[in-house]
Every structure is written in structure tokens, then in C-alpha cells.
N, C-alpha and C positions, 0 to 999 in steps of 0.2 A: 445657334440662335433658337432650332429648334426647344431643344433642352432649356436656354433660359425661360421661353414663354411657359413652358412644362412646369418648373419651377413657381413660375407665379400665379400661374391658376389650379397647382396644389397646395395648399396648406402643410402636407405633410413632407412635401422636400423641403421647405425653408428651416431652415438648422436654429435661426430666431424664436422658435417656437416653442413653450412649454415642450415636454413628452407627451403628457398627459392630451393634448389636444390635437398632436400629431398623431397620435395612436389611432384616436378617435375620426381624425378625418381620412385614415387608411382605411382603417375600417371599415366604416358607411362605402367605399368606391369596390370593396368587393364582392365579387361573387362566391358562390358555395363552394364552386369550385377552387380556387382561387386562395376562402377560405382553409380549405380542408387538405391543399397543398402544401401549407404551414406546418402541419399538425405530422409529417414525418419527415425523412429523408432518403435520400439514394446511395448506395455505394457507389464510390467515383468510379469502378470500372464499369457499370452502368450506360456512362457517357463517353465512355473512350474504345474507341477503333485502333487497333497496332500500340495501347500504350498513348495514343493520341487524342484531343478532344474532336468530337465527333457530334457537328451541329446535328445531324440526321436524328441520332441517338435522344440526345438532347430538347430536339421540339418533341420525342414522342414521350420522355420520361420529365418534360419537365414545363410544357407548352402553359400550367396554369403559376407557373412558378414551383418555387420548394423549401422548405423549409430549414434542410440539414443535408451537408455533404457531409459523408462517412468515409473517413482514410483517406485523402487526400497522396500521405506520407506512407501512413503505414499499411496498404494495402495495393502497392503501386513499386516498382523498381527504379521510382524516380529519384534522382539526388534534388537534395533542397533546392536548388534553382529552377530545377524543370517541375519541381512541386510549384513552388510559387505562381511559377510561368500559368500551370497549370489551373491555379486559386482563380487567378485575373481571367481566365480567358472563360471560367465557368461563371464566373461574377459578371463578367460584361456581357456574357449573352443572358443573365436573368435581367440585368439592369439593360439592356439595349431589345430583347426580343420579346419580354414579354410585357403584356398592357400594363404593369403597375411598378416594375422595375425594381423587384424588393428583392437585394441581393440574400447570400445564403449563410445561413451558421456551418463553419466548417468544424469539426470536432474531428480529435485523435487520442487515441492510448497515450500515456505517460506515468504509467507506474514505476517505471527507476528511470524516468527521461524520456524526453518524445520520441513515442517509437515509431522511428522515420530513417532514412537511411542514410548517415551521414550525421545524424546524430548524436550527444555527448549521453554515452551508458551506463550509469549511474550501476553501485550494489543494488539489489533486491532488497524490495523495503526490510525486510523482518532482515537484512544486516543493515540498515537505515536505522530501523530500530535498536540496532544493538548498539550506537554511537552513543544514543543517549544526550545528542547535541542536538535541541532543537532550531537553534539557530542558522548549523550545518543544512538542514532539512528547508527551511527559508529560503539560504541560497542554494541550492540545490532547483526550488520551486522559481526562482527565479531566472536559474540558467534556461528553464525549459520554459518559461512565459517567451523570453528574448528567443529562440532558437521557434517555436512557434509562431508565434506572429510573424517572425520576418519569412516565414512560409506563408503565409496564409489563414491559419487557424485561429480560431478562438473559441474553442470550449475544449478541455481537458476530462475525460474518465476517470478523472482519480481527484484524490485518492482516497484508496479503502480506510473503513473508519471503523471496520468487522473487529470487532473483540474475542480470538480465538484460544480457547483452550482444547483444542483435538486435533493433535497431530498428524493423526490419519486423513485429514482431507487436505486437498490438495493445493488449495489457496491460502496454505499458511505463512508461505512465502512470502505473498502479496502484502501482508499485513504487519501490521507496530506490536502484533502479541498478544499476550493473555490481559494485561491491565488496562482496564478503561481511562486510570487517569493519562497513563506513559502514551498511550494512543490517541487522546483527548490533545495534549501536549506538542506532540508530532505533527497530528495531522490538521492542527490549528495552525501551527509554522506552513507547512506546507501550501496551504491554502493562503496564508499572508504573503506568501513566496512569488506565487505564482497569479492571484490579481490583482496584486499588487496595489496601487491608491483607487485607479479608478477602474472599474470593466475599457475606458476608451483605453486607459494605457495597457490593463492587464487580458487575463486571458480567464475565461470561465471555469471556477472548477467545480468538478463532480462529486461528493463525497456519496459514497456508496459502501454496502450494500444495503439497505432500509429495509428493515431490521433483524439482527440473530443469523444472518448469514454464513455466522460459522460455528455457529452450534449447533450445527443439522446433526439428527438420526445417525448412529454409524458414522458419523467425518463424511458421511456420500455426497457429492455434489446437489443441489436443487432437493435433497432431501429435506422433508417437514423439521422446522424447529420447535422443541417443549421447552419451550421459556415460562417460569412463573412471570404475572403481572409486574409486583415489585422489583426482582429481578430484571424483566426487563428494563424498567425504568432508570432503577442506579447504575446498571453496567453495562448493558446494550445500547441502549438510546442515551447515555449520558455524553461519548464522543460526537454524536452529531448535535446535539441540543448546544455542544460547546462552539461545534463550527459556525451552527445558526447565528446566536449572540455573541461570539468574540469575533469572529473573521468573518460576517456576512455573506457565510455560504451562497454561490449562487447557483446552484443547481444541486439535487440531489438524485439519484438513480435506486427506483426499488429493487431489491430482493427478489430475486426466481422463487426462493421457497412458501409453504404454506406455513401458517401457524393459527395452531386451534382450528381448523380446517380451510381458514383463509388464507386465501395467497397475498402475497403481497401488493401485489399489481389492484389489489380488488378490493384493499385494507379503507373504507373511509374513516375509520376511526388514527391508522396512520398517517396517509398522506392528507388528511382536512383537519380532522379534530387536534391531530398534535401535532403534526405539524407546520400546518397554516393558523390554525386556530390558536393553539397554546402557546406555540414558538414565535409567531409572529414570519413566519418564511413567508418571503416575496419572490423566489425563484421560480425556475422552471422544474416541474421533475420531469426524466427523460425514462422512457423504458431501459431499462436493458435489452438487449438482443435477442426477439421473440419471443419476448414476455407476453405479449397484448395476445399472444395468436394461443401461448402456452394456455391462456384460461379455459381455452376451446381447446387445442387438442391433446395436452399433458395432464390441467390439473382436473379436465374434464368437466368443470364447473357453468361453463356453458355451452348450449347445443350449436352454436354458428360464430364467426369470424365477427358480426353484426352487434350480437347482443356482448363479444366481446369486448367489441371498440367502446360501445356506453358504456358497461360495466368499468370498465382503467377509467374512461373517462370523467365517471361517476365520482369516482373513486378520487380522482386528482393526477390522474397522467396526461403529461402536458403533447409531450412528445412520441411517436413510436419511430424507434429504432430497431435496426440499423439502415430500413429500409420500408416502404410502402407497402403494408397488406391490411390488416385490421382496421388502422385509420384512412384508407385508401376507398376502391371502389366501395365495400359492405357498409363502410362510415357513411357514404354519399346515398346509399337507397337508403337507410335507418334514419336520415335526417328526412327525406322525400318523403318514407311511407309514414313517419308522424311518430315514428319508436324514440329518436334523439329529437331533441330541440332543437332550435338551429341557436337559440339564447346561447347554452352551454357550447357550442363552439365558437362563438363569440369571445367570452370569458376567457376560453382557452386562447383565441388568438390574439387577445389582446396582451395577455401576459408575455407571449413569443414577439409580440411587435414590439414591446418596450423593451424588451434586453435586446433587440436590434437595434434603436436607436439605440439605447446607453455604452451599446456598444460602437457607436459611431460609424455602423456600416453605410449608412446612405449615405455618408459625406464621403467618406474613403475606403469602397470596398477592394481596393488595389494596394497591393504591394507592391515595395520599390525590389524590383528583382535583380539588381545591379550587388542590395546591399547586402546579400543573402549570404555568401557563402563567408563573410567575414564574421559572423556571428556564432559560426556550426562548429562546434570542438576545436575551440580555440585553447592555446597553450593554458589560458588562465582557465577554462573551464576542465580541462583533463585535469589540471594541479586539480581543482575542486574536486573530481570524481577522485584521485589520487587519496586525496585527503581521508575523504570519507567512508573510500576502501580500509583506510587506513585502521582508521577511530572503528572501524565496525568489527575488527579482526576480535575474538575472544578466546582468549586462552585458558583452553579446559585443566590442562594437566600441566605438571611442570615439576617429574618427580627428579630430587637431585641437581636441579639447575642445570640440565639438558639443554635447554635453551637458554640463550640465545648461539647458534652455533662460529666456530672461528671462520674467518672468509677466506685462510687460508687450509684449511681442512686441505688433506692430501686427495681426499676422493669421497663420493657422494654416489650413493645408489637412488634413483631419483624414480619410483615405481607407481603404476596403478591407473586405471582408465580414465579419470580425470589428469592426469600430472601433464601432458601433450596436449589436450585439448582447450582450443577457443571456444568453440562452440558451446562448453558444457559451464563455464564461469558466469555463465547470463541469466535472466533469471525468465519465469515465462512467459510474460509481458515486452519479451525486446523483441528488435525487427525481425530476426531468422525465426524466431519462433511463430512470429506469426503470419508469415508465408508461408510456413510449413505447413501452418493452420487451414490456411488459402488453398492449401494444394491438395488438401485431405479432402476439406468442406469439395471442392469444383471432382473431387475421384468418388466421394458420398451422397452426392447432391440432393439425396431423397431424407437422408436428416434435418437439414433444414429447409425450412420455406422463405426463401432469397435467392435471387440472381447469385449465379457463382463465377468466379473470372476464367479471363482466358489464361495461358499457363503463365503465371511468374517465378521467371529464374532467379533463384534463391545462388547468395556469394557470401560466405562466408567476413570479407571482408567489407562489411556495412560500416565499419568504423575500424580505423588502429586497434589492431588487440592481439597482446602474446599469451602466448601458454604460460604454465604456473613452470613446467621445466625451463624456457625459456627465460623467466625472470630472476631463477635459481642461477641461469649459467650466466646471464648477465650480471651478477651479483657478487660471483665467487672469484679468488686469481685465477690469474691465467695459467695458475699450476695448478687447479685442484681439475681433478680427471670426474665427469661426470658420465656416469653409465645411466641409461636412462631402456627400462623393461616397461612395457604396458600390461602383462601379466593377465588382464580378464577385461571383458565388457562390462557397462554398467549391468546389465540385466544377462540371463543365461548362466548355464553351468557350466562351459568351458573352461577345463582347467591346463590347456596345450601351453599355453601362456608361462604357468607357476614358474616350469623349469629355468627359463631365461632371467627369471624375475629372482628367482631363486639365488642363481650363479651373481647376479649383479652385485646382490645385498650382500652375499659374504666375501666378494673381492673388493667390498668397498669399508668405510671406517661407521658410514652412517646410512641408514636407509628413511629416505623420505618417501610415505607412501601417500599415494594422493588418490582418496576415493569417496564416495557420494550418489551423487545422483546428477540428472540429466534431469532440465528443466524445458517444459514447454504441453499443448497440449494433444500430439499426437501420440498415438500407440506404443510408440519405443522410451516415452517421458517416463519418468516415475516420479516427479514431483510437478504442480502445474495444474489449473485449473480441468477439472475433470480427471485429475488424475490420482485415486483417493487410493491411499492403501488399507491393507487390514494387516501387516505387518511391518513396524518399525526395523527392522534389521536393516542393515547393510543390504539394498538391492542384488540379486545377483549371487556369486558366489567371493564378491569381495572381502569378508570376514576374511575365509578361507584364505584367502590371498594375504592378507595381514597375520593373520596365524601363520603359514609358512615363512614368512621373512621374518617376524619375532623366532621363531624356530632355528634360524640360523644362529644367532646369539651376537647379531649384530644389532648396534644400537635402532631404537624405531621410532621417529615422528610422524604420526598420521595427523595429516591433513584433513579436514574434511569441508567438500564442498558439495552441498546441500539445501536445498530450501527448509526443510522442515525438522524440529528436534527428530533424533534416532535413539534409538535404544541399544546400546554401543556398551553392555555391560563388560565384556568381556575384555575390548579394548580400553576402558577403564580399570581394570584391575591387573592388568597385564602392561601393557604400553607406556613408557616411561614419559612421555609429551603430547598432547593432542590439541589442535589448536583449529579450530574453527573460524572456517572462512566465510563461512555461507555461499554466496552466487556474486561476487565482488565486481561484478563487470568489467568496464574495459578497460582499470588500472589497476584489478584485482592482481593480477600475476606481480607486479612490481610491488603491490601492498603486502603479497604475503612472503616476499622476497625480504622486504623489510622487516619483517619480523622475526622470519628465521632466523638472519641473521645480524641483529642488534641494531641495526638504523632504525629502528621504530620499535617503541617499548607498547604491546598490546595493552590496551585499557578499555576495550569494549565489555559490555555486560549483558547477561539473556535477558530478553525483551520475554523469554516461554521459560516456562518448565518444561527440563527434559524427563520424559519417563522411561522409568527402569523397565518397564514390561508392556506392551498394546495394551493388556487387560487392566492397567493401571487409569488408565483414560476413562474421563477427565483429570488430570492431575493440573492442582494449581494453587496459588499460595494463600490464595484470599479467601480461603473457605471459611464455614461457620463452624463455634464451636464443636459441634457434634461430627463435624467432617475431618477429613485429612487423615484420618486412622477409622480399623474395624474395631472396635467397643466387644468387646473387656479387652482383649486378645495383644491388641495395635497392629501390626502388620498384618500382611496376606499370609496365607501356608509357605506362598513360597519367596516372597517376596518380600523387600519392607516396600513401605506406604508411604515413604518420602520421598521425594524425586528425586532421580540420577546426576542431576545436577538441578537449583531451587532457580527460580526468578529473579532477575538483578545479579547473578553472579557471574563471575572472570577474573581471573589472576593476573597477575602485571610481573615481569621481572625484578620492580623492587619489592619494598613494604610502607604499609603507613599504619601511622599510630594514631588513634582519635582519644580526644579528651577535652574536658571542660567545659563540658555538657551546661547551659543556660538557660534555663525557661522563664521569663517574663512577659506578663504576670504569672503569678500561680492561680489567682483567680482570675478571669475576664467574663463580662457579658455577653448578649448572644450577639449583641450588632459588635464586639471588639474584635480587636487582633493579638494574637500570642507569637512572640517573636522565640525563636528556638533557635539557637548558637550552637556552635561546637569547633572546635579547632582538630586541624587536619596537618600532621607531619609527615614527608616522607623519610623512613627512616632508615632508609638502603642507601645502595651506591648508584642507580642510576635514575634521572628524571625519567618521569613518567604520570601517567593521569587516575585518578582516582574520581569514582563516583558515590557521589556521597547520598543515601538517600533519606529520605524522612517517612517512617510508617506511625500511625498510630490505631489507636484501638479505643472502641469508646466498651466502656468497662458493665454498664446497666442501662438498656434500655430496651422500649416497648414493645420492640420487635427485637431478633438474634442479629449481632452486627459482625461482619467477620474478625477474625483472632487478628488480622491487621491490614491494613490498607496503606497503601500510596499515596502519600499528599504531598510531596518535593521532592526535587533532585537537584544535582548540581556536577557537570564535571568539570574539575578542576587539572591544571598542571603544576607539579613541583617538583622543585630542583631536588637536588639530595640534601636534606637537612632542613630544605624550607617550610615553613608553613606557612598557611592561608586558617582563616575563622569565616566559617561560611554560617551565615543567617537566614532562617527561615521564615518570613513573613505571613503567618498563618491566619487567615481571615476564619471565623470560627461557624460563616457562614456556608463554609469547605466541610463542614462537619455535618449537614445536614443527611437525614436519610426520609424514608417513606414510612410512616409509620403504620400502624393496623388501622387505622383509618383511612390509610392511603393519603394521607397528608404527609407534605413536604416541609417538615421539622427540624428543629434541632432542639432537645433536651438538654436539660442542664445534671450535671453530672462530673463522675473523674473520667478522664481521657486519659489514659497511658502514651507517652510517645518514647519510639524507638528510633535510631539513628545507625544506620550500618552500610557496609558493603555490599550487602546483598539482602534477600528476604528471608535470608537463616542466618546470615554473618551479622548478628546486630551487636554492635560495638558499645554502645548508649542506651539507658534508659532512663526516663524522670516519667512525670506527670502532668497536670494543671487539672482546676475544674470551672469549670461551664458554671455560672449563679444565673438566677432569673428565672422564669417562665418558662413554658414549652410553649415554642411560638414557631406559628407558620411563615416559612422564608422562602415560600417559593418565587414570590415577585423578585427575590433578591438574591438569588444565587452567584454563588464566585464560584470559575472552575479552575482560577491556576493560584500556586501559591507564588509572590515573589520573592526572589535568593538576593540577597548580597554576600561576597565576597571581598572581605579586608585581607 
């Protein structure tokens, strides 16, 4: 009874109400306090005694309310039922203990699947990326909206929308690759995936990092980005400007780095003028983790925690995460002594109140915890992860038709520091990893400024998952003899190992060598945020280890599972098979089981350029004419200046033939469309998938346009003999760039278009020309092309 009179002498509980006037009458009944309680969040261990919720805790960390639970899932040992259990009992003590009863936004990681324990553990985007299925990535974004909610949560960190060409930093994993449109593409699905029709049904996502986050200095983590303007505009900020207007981003997360001496965090010309202002964003931006404090003690930009908190705030940060400092007590005297306004946190909480309602927490901030555990890696969700282990797999080499191998092979040498291991098939964003994170951060604690937890026992089995040896012997008869040598560590020069590894491979017909890296962000990773290299090789003395069993003169397929391209020249000119798995998670061992051995014809494609030597970096396809080679010369002294392997490439065990190449019209105007045809045969003996792409190249204009660009793709399946005529529906408003006026145009002119396998395998070429004016179309931009398939 209480509660219903509550109910009708507030305006703002009755669910009958505009938003817009519920906002407004939460609003006007708070205090600063109250206010400024919104404005971050806690780490749930924060509030928990033994793993348990902890009222004590709780009135001291949370008496004016709060704004954001941090990890719920993924910073906790709880299985999804006791997370949930966990959601509600923090919700009902904001909704039952404190005066205004405004429950909490809980956010978690989900960069290959909510990373929570129990689970479904997607590949590592950048082999997300190499699928080349945007649809895949949709459902994908949608296992993990369902498997979230029915925890608790609603706002997602992801995902990245960083357009990376340097291999040397350590969150290349994380991402869709070197192309703004294939990541524009993805990370549009992804985002349509996961909130689905409406924030009541779906779940918040994050697109981050805002902006040039992976074009830091050196590949180094938080290092300064040199983006030209233009530049930044077509290729950096063109993924997220796509999430803003096609899938109504609702949230975006700045950048740690600086650019042109501004950090991100402090950018008003990013996060207001482009975009709130130009893009039209109504989201929340949320810090990153210890951003707001970074302004003050990293980027040194200012003297106190105080003029920090204005500054982001200034700026357009909604939120500080992961935890209460900058927007905390220094927020509350900076509003008192008259330095903040108390108008601009207003503003600020207003925006945080209305994705609370629209997210329908004050009607239903409880989950049903009964339903929970029937949602969490269920048979149909592993097939999905299964799947897309699958489509992600890329096959580099295939000298001889080595692969696919017999299932009754007599014996199999199965070798190398990854071939045994679960742990190392995940990528650095899943649960193990980031307890490990947990356990480093609570052994470091003077790194960062945040509460750090009590100890969490980290278990390997957070989810079903076998090794890549194990899905080899699941795979093979039960007569083929599998020896199985681990030979070296990812990292260290131990070479005790060789000998065993040695004996295996020449008592056996065939050696599978299975080596890479370790993914995550502590000390022992070598791929993983924070975890940057200055040399591509082979970690370790793993080469070495592949050079000894090629030495035998026993057959060698290397594996490699990996986050990030390698520079692997050796085992490219050497090695008769190489097939890339990347970080395939938790049905990675069964997908590259399939491939080995013929249940599954590889049709993945690189999402990166791989480089032939560190010194080659940046390598990438889309450069200007003037790039890509050293002038007169072409190559390096020692090197050539093409990449080890180009962008969009992968072999498949059949072939296809393309032909009949169609461009209609040959002329179009600039508001037209050019449809571009081509027919696709496979012309081998086993089904299999082909990626068909569309590059073109605009031939004279005002500014230098690169030698060719990505505007479609399409992957397709066919039988042996089949074909498919895949159609490219090219809006010509796709064609737009920035000109030296900095105007957003399209010229009229000859367009070259190219059609191929890859960004160097181009199969087709025609043209069209653009007639008409040079006309500004920035009101009217198209960022995706439509494909049909007959």
C-alpha cells in the first residue's frame, strides 16, 4: 500500500507518463547529492562481503543511490543464477533503501560474448572479422543481449569500432581490422544484434574507442594518435558516424589517447560538435576506466581530480567509470565552491534518467531468476559459436593440396604450446582473462585508483571448451595413433622440449604444429590490451620449434592461433599448409578439427594486412597513390613493400571462376544508383564459400583518393559446378569524400570498379562515370551497399 500511494504522489513512477516529464519530475526531487550519484558507478565487489551482497557495504557506497554497477558477471565467480540473484538484491536495496528509489544500470564486457561465467564464448572479433558474415555478427549480438538480460544487465562495452592498421598493438584482436567500411559493416550488425527493436527489449551498446584508437604512436597502448583531419573523418570516425545513423548507437566510450595534444576525454569538438551536434547522438558517453582521473594524473592536462571532473564534463562525459572518483566527492565541492554549475549536471542527469526509463528499469528492475540458466550456452548457441569458429577459420597456404588431411591417416604428430591448451583459444576480453586481470590489478593496487577485490579463484572451466589436440583426436579413427609433444612455451627460450617434439614428428606421417600466442592482459600475454609488441615473430622460441620439425622431413601444418597478423616469412616459404585460426573460442578446437580434416571447407578472408617485416608498419591496402612502394626504387633494401599476405585474402580447398562482369548505367547522376553484377562459379570438386568483393577507385579528383576502396561484399556457398550472380547496389552517394574544402562531396568523374577475391586477387574490372555538378551530400550519406544474390 505503501508503494501504491508513492506511486501517485510521484509523477515519475507512473509508467503512463511521457519520458520527457518523468525525467523532469525526478529531477526537480533531487539533491546534489543524489544528483551526482548518477554521474558514475561501483564495482559490484564494492558491495559484496564473502562473494555476498552486503547491506553495510552498500548504505556506505551507495546511501544517495548510483548510477552504474560494474561486472556484475564478469568480475565475480558467480554463475549466471547467482549473478542474477545478485542484479535483484542490488536493485531492491536502491529501489527499497534509498529516498528516490532509482534503480542501477548494470554494464558488462562482451567482446566475443558476455564475459560472465557460464557464458557462450564467441571467436575473437578480428576472427569475427574474418567471417565476413555480417548477419553471423547480428546473431552473434543477439545471443549475448538474451544471455545478458536474463542476468541482469543492460549496457554492453562493445563493440570496438577502432579501425586498425598496426599490428604491434595489442588490441588488434579486439577489432574488424584495417577497413572502415568491413568494420563499419560488422559493427553495425553487431549493434542491430544486441539492442535489438527497442533498449526495453534489448541491451545498451557501447561503440568505442572515440576516436583513432588504434593508430597510436609505436602500436603502444594510450599512446598519442597523428591523424590528419580529413583522414580522420573518412576512416576513423566514419564506423561510428555509421553506428550513430544506421543502428542508433546508444552509448559511446572515449579513447584513453590524446590527439594534437588533446585527450579524448577533453575533446568538445568530439564528443559535442561531432558528435552530438553534427551526428545528431542522443546517447550516453561513458568513460573508459580512469579516464576522467587520467586528465590529472597521466595526461597531466590538469592540476586536480576537480577541474578534471568539469573538464570530461565540459567536454561531454556522461558517465565516469568503472567506479566513483573524479565525478565523486572533487565533483561535489567544484559544484559548492561555484567552479561547476550545478545547470551542467542537470543536463548530464537528465540524459542518464531517460535511458533509465527507456530502458524500463522502474517498472521492472528484477529478473526472473528461475529463467536464467536455460538461456546460457545452450545447444543452439554453441552450434552458433560452432559455426562462426567456423567461417572465421583462413587458410593461408595450401601448397600441393596438403589439406584437407584422411581421417584415417595412420598417425599424427600433434606439437606446440598451444595444441593442449584451453586457456590459450580465447581471446583477451573472455572471463579467465579478466580475473586474471582482477588478480594482478588487487597484487598492483597502486596502478590504479579503484577499489580492488577480495581474491577470485579463477577455473578454467568457465564454459565447455576442449583443446585443438583434443578435437584432432576426436576427429581422427580410432586407428590413427596420435602423439601429442608440447615442445616450448609461448614466450622464453627453452628448448628441453625440441627433443620429444622432435621424436614425435618423425615417428609420425604428419606433424600438426600448433603455435601463437596467449591472449589476455597480464605479464605472461603477448597479445591483449596492453600488451603491444615491437616484434611480429613467432613469441618465444616457437619458430625454432617449427624449423625443427620441418627438419625432420616429415609433412608440417602450422596452425596458428593468434590475435594479431605475424610475420611468419619463413614459415611461409617453407611450410607446405598454414591455416589460421586466430583465438576461435569455445568451439574453436572442433572448428579447426574441421578443417584439417575436410568437414568444413575454410572460406574465411583477412579482415588485416599481414606484414612481411615490423618495419613494414603501417601496411595496408587502401593507401594513396604515392604510398604502398618507396619512389623510384619500389620495395625496401630488404624487403618488398607488399604485404605477406594482402587484405580480404584466404584460400578455400576448391576454386572459383568469376565472369560477366555488368555495370548499369555507365553513366549515373550523383543522387543515382550503379548496380554491378558478376557471376560466381565454383569450379572444383568440393562445396565451399567464396567472398566476393567490390573495390573501386575514383580516377581525378580534388583531393588524392586511395588506389581502391571497399564498397561491398558478399559471401556466398556453392556446390561444385554451381553458380550464383551476385549484384551490387551502389548508391553513388557511397562515393562521397572530403574535399580541400573540407566539404563532404561527390564529383563527377570516371570511377574504376574492381571485383575479386581479395584486395590484390582482383578478378574483374569495368568502370562508370559520375555526370552532374560537384555537390555537397553530407545531409545524405549511405554507408552500406545492398548485395543481391540470384
Amino acid at each position: 500500500m505503501e508503494n501504491q500511494n508513492r506511486k501517485k504522489e510521484m509523477l515519475y513512477l507512473d509508467a503512463t507518463q511521457p519520458v520527457d516529464k518523468r525525467v523532469e519530475d525526478l529531477l526537480s526531487r533531487m539533491n546534489l547529492d543524489e544528483k551526482i550519484a548518477q554521474l558514475s558507478g561501483i564495482w559490484v565487489y564494492e558491495v559484496l562481503q564473502d562473494m555476498k551482497f552486503c547491506d553495510e557495504k552498500a548504505k556506505e557506497r551507495m546511501e544517495s543511490g548510483i548510477g552504474q554497477i560494474t561486472r556484475i558477471g564478469g568480475a565475480s565467480n558467480l554463475e549466471p543464477q547467482d549473478s542474477a540473484r545478485l542484479a535483484n538484491e542490488i536493485q531492491k536495496y536502491l529501489v527499497e533503501n534509498t529516498r528516490l528509489g532509482i534503480p542501477a544500470i548494470v554494464h558488462e564486457e562482451s567482446c566475443s560474448g558476455y564475459m560472465a561465467k557460464g557464458a557462450t564464448c564467441f571467436p575473437q572479433t578480428i576472427g569475427v572479422a574474418s567471417t565476413w558474415e555480417p548477419e553471423l555478427v547480428k546473431e552473434m549480438g543477439s545471443v549475448i543481449k538474451t544471455q545478458m538480460k536474463a542476468a541482469g544487465a543492460h549496457q554492453a562495452l562493445a563493440p570496438l569500432m577502432d579501425v586498425t592498421r598496426d599490428a604491434r598493438w595489442g588490441r588488434v584482436e579486439e577489432t574488424f581490422g584495417e577497413d572502415p567500411y568491413l568494420v563499419s559493416q560488422m559493427g553495425v550488425s553487431y549493434i542491430k544484434g544486441i539492442q535489438g527493436e527497442s533498449l526495453k527489449e534489448g541491451i545498451m551498446a557501447t561503440g568505442k574507442h572515440f576516436v583513432g584508437y588504434g593508430n597510436s604512436e609505436g602500436g603502444m597502448n594510450w599512446a598519442p594518435a597523428h591523424i590528419p583531419k580529413r583522414e580522420l573523418h573518412e576512416v576513423f570516425l566514419l564506423p561510428f558516424e555509421a553506428a550513430v545513423k544506421e543502428a542508433k548507437l546508444a552509448s559511446i566510450m572515449p579513447a584513453y589517447h590524446e590527439m594534437d595534444g588533446v585527450p579524448c576525454h577533453s575533446s568538445k569538438e568530439l564528443l559535442t560538435e561531432i558528435l552530438k551536434n553534427h551526428w545528431g547522438f542522443d546517447g550516453l558517453v561513458v568513460s573508459d576506466y580512469f579516464a576522467i582521473n587520467m586528465l590529472y594524473d597521466y595526461h597531466r592536462l590538469k592540476k586536480d581530480k576537480a577541474l578534471a571532473a568539469k573538464t570530461a564534463l565540459e567536454a561531454g562525459v556522461d558517465i565516469e567509470l568503472p567506479s566513483t572518483d573524479c565525478y565523486g566527492q572533487p565533483l561535489k565541492e567544484a559544484v559548492q565552491s561555484g567552479l561547476v554549475e550545478e545547470s551542467l549536471i542537470d543536463a548530464v542527469v537528465r540524459r542518464i534518467l531517460k535511458k533509465k526509463f527507456l530502458l524500463g528499469l522502474f517498472e521492472n528492475p528484477y529478473v526472473d531468476v528461475q529463467k536464467v540458466s536455460g538461456v546460457f550456452d545452450t545447444p543452439a548457441q554453441r552450434e552458433l559459436a560452432h559455426k562462426i569458429a567456423q567461417q572465421s577459420m583462413v587458410l593461408l597456404k595450401n601448397e600441393n593440396n596438403l589439406l584437407p588431411l584422411k581421417k584415417d591417416i595412420k598417425s599424427i604428430a600433434v606439437i606446440g604450446p598451444n595444441a593442449d591448451s584451453v586457456r590459450n583459444i580465447i581471446g583477451d576480453y573472455a572471463y579467465p582473462c579478466h580475473i586474471e586481470a582482477l588478480e594482478e590489478m588487487r597484487a598492483n593496487s597502486s596502478i590504479f585508483n579503484t577499489p580492488v577485490p577480495d581474491k577470485v579463484e579463477l577455473t578454467d572451466n568457465f564454459v565447455p571448451i576442449i583443446s585443438i589436440l583434443q578435437g584432432i583426436k576426436d576427429k581422427v579413427s580410432p586407428e590413427t595413433q596420435v602423439r601429442y609433444a608440447k615442445g616450448c612455451d609461448i614466450t622464453g627460450d627453452n628448448k628441453d622440449g625440441f627433443g620429444e617434439a622432435v621424436k614425435a614428428a618423425k615417428d609420425s606421417e604428419i606433424a600438426i604444429v600448433v603455435v601463437g600466442d596467449k591472449a589476455g592482459l597480464t605479464d605472461g600475454c603477448t597479445t591483449g590490451e596492453s600488451r603491444d609488441r615491437a616484434d611480429l615473430n613467432l613469441p618465444g622460441v616457437q619458430e625454432e620449434l617449427v624449423k625443427a620439425i620441418y627438419e625432420t622431413g616429415t609433412p608440417v601444418v602450422v596452425v596458428l592461433v593468434n590475435g594479431r597478423p605475424l610475420s611468419i616469412n619463413w614459415i611461409d616459404q617453407h611450410v607446405p599448409a598454414v591455416l589460421e585460426a586466430w583465438l576461435p573460442g569455445e568451439e574453436g578446437a572442433r572448428a579447426v578439427a574441421d578443417v584439417l580434416f575436410g568437414d568444413y571447407n575454410p572460406g574465411g578472408k583477412l579482415p588485416i594486412s599481414f606484414p612481411r617485416s615490423v618495419g613494414q608498419i603501417p601496411v595496408y591496402y587502401y593507401h594513396k597513390p604515392s604510398g604502398g612502394r618507396s619512389h623510384w626504387k619500389g620495395d625496401y633494401v630488404e624487403v618488398s613493400t607488399k604485404p605477406l599476405y594482402p587484405f580480404g585474402y584466404g584460400l578455400s580447398y576448391t576454386t572459383f571462376e568469376y565472369g560477366n562482369l555488368e555495370i548499369a548505367p555507365r553513366q549515373v547522376n550523383i543522387d543515382g544508383k550503379v548496380e554491378i553484377s558478376v557471376d560466381i562459379r565454383n569450379a572444383g570438386q568440393y562445396k565451399g564459400d567464396e567472398v566476393v568483393q567490390l573495390y573501386v577507385h575514383d580516377v581525378l579528383a580534388n583531393v588524392t583518393r586511395p588506389v581502391k576502396e571497399l564498397k561491398g561484399f558478399k559471401r556466398i556457398t556453392l556446390e561444385p559446378g554451381e553458380s550464383k550472380r551476385v549484384s551490387f547496389n551502389l548508391s553513388i552517394t557511397q562515393l562521397g569524400f572530403y574535399n580541400e574544402d573540407m566539404k563532404f562531396v561527390v564529383e563527377p568523374g570516371i570511377i574504376e570498379v574492381m571485383v575479386g577475391s581479395s584486395s590484390e586477387d582482383i578478378k574483374l574490372t569495368g568502370d562508370f562515370e559520375i555526370i552532374g555538378e560537384v555537390t555537397d551530400i553530407s545531409k545524405c550519406k549511405t554507408f552500406s551497399t545492398q548485395v543481391e544474390v540470384r
